[in-house]
N, C-alpha and C positions, 0 to 999 in steps of 0.2 A: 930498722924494721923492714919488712920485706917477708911477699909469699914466694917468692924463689922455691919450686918444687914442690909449691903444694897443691892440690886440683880441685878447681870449682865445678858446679855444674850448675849452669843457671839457666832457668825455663825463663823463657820470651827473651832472650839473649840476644837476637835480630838485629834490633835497631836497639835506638832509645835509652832509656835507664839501664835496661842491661847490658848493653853494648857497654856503655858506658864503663860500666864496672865491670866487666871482663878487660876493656883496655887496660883498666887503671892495673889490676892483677897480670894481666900481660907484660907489663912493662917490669915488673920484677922478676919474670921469666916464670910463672908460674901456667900450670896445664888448665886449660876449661875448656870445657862441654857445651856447646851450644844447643840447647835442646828449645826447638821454636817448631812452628807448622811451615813459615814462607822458604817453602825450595825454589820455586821457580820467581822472578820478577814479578809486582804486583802494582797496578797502575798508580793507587793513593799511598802505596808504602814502601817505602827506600828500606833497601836492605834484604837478604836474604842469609838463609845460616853458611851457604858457602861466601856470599862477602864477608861475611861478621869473620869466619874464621879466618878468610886473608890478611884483614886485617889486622886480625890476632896476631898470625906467627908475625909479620911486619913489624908491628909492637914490641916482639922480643919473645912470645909466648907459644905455646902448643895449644893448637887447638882441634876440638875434634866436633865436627859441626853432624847433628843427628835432629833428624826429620820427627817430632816426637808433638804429638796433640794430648794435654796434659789431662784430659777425658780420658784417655784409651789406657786401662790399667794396664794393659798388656808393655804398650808402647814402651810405658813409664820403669815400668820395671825394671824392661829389656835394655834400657835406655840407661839408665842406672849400675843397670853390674856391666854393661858394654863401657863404661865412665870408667870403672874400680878394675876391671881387667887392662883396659889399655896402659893406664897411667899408675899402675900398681896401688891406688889409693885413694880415699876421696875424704877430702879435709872439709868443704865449705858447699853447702846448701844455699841458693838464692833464687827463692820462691817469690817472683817479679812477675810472670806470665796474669795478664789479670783482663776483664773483657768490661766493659761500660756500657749504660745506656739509661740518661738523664730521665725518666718518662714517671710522673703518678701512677697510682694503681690503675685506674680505668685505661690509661693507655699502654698498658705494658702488657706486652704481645710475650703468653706464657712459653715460645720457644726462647723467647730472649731473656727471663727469668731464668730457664731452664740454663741457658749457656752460660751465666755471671755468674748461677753457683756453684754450675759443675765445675768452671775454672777457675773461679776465684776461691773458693769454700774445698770445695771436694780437690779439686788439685792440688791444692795448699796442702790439704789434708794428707793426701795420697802419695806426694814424690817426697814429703818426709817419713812416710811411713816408711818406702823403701830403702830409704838412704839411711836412716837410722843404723842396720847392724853392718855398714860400711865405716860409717861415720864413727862407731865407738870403737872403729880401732882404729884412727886416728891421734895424735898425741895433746890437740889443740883444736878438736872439730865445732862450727859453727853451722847456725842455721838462722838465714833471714830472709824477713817477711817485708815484702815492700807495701806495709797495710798499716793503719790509721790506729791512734792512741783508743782506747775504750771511752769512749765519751758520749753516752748515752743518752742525747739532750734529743728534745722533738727537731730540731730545727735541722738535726742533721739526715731525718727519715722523712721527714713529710713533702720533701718536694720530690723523691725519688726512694721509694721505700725498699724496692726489690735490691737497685747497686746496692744500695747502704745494708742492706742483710748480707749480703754476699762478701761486702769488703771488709765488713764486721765480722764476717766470719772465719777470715783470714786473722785477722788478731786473735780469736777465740783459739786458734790452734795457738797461736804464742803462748798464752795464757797457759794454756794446756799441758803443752809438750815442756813450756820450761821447768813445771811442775813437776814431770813426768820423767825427764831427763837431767835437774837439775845435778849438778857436779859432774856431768857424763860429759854433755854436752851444752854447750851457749846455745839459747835461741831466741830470738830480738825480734824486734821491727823497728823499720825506721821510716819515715813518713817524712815527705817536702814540707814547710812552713809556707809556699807560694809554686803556685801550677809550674810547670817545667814545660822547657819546649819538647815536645813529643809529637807524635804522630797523631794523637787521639786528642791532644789539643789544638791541633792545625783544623784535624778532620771535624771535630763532632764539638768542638768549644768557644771556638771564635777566629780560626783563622787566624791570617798574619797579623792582626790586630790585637791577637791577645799572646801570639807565640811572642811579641814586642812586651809583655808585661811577665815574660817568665824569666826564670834561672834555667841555667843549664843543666843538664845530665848529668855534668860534673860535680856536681855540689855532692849530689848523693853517693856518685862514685868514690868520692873524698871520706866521705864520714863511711861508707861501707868499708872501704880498706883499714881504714882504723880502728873499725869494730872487730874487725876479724883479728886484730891482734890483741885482742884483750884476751885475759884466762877467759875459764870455759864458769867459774863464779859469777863471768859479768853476764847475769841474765835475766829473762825476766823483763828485759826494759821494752818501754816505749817510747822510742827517740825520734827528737822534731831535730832534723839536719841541721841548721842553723846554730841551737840553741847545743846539740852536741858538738858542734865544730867547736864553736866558743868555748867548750871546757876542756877543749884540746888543746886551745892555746891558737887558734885560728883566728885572722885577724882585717882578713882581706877580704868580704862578701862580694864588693861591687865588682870582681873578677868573673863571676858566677850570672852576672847578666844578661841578658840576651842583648838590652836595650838601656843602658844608664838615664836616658834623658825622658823614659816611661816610667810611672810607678809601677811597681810589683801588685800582682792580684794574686790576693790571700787563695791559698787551696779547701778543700772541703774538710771538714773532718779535724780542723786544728784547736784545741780545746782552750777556752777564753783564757784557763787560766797559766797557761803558756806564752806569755808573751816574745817577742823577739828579745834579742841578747842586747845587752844595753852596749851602743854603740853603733847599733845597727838598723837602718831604718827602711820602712818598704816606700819612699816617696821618693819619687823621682829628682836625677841629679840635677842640678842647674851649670 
């Protein structure tokens, strides 16, 4: 298996999850697109799209790092056939770009509303809308949603109603488009089982205290790569990394830790009746 010459283009590419899964793609020699907002250095976050692409080609891959705010239709567009002319093609969508903010309704400051659905909902929405008649002529083209199983319980809206509309709404295009696309194209989501060390869990979730109770970037970049070689039949899904690793024959969790000797802290959004993969436990090693 191997994306060897096939081209990503993944919004919030920068750091983090996407980084992530641009190396792991990199390393087969495959082309992507960094399409993020940080060009210049930023004091709380490591990474910029010209590091990420250094890193890129170093990994083995081509990359093409583009200045792109997944608000600005224009951006996105341009952003988009600037992807499919360079690299004569665009195989795979990863729609990761996403904005948070923990807060009730009485404290949610309606610009901050404004910015979680324009990124997370309307972005989602908008850079598949453009990639689409790129992607169907592709021979294996994919589209994934770094967003949460449909699991429509109060518990997941009442302490933060506005993210939870926003992140939800990012599934609702999966829902949608797999619908809409189905036998054209694959289009998934795949969701952590346990928060990841990120930048938005250092910054706004607990600090090094809980970036000790994450998995890695890598987890997801593992199960992303693997998704992308499925037909374009396998869709529709809503996958919890873990529990799709395990049906790949994945055998090694505790590799994916930040912290073996911490327990793992469950993520938002993981639906009760999805348990871990039996063999697999979130409690720390001794």
């Amino acid at each position: 298996m191997s994306l060897a010459g096939k081209t990503l283009f993944i919004t919030g590419g920068s750091r983090g999850i996407g980084l992530a899964i641009a190396l792991k793609a990199a390393a087969d020699g495959a082309n992507i697109a960094i399409a993020a907002k940080t060009v210049a250095p930023h004091p709380k976050l490591e990474g910029t799209i010209h590091t990420a692409a250094a890193e890129i080609e170093k990994a083995g891959g081509r990359a093409l790092p583009l200045a792109v705010d997944v608000r600005d239709e224009a951006a996105v567009k341009d952003a988009i056939a600037e992807t499919a002319a360079r690299f004569g093609r665009l195989d795979i969508v990863v729609n990761n770009a996403s904005a948070i903010s923990l807060a009730p309704v009485q404290q949610t400051d309606m610009r901050r509303f404004d910015l979680m659905h324009q990124i997370n909902a309307r972005g989602t929405f908008m850079v598949s809308k453009y990639a689409i008649p790129h992607l169907m002529q592709a021979p294996q083209p994919h589209i994934l949603m770094l967003a949460p199983p449909l699991d429509l319980q109060v518990k997941w809206f009442a302490p933060h109603t506005a993210y939870s509309m926003a992140k939800f709404g990012m599934s609702m295009v999966v829902l949608g488009l797999a619908g809409e696309l189905r036998g054209r194209v694959a289009v998934n989501a795949l969701w952590p089982r346990t928060i990841i060390a990120t930048a938005a869990v250092k910054n706004l979730l607990g600090g090094e205290a809980m970036m000790r109770r994450s998995r890695k970037p890598e987890i997801l970049a593992e199960a992303a790569w693997r998704i992308f070689h499925k037909p374009t039949n396998f869709t529709g899904q809503f996958l919890i990394d873990d529990t799709f690793l395990a049906g790949e024959g994945v055998t090694d969790f505790d590799r994916f830790r930040v912290d073996p000797t911490q327990p793992l802290q469950m993520d938002f959004f993981v639906p009760d009746d999805m348990p871990p993969p039996a063999g697999v436990s979130l409690a720390a090693k001794v």
